[in-house]
MARZAKOL-21907 format. One record per residue (C-alpha): residue number from 0; x, y, z. Coordinates in steps of 0.25 Angstrom, whole numbers. Layout:
# residues N
+--------+-------+-------+-------+
| drense |     u |     v |     w |
+--------+-------+-------+-------+
|    NUM |     X |     Y |     Z |
...
+--------+-------+-------+-------+
//
This chain:
# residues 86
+--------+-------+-------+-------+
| drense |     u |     v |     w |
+--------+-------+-------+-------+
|      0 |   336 |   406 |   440 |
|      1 |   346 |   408 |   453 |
|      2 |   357 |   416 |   449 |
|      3 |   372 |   407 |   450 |
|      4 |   375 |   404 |   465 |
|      5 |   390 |   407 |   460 |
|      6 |   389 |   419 |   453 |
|      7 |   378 |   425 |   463 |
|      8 |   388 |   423 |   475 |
|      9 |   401 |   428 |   468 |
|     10 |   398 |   433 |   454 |
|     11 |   406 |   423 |   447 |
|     12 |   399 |   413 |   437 |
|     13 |   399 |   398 |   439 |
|     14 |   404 |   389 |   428 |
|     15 |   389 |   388 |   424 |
|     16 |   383 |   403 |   424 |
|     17 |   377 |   404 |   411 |
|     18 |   372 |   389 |   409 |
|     19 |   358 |   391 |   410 |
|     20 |   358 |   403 |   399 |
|     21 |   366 |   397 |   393 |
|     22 |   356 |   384 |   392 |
|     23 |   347 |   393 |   388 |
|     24 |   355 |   400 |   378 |
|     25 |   358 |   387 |   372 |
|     26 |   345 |   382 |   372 |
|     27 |   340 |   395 |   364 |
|     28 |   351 |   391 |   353 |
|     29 |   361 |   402 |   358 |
|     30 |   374 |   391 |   358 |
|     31 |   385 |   403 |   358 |
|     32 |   377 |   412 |   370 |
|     33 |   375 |   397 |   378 |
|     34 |   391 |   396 |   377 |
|     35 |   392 |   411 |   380 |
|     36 |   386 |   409 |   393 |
|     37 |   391 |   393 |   397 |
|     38 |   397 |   384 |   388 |
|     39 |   395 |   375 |   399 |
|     40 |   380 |   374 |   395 |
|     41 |   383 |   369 |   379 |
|     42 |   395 |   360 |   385 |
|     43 |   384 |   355 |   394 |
|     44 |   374 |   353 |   385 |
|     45 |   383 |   344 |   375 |
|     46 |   387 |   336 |   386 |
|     47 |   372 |   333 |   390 |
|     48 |   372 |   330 |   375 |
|     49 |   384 |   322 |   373 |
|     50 |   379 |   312 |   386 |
|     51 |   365 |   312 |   382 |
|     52 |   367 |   308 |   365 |
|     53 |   380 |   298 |   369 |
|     54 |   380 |   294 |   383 |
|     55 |   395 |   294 |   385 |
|     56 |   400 |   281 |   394 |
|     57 |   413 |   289 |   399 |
|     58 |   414 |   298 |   409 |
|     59 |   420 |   313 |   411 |
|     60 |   433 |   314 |   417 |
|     61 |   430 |   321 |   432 |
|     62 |   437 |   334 |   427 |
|     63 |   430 |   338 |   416 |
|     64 |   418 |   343 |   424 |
|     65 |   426 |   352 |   432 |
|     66 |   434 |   357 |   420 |
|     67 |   421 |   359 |   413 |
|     68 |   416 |   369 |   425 |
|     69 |   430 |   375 |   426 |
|     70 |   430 |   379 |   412 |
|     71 |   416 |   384 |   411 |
|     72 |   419 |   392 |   425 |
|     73 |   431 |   398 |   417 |
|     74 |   422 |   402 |   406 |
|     75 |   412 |   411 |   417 |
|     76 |   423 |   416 |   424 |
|     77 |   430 |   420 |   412 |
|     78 |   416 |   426 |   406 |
|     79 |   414 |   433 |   420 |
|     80 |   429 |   439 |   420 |
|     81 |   428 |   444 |   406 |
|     82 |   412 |   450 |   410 |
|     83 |   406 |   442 |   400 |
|     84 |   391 |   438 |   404 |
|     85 |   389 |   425 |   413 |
+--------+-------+-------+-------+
//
């Protein structure tokens, strides 16, 4: 697997380093080490889950994507300044 075009160039994660270990982590029944590495990947998964089981008819305010990459950029960056793994 490529390494992270982001990280590669600057050394700074992006919002979703750790998504596909985390998948994986996940997927091996690992819940706490799959937040540990993105919480984005659980909160991703209960909302395929949510859409799939109850086909919501609203629709998301335009911010809350962005606030949702804001704040998992916030949680690399605060994981990278404290030299916790990515």
């Amino acid at each position: 697997m490529p390494p992270c075009p982001l990280r590669a160039l600057t050394g700074v994660p992006c919002p979703f380093c750790g998504g596909t270990r985390g998948t994986l982590a996940l997927l091996h029944g690992d819940f706490l080490h799959s937040l540990a590495l993105n919480p984005g990947v659980v909160l991703g998964i209960v909302a395929v889950l949510y859409v799939v089981w109850r086909r919501p008819r609203r629709t998301l305010p335009t911010w809350l994507p962005c606030a949702v990459v804001a704040a998992l950029w916030a949680f690399q960056l605060a994981k990278y300044a404290t030299s916790r793994p990515v």
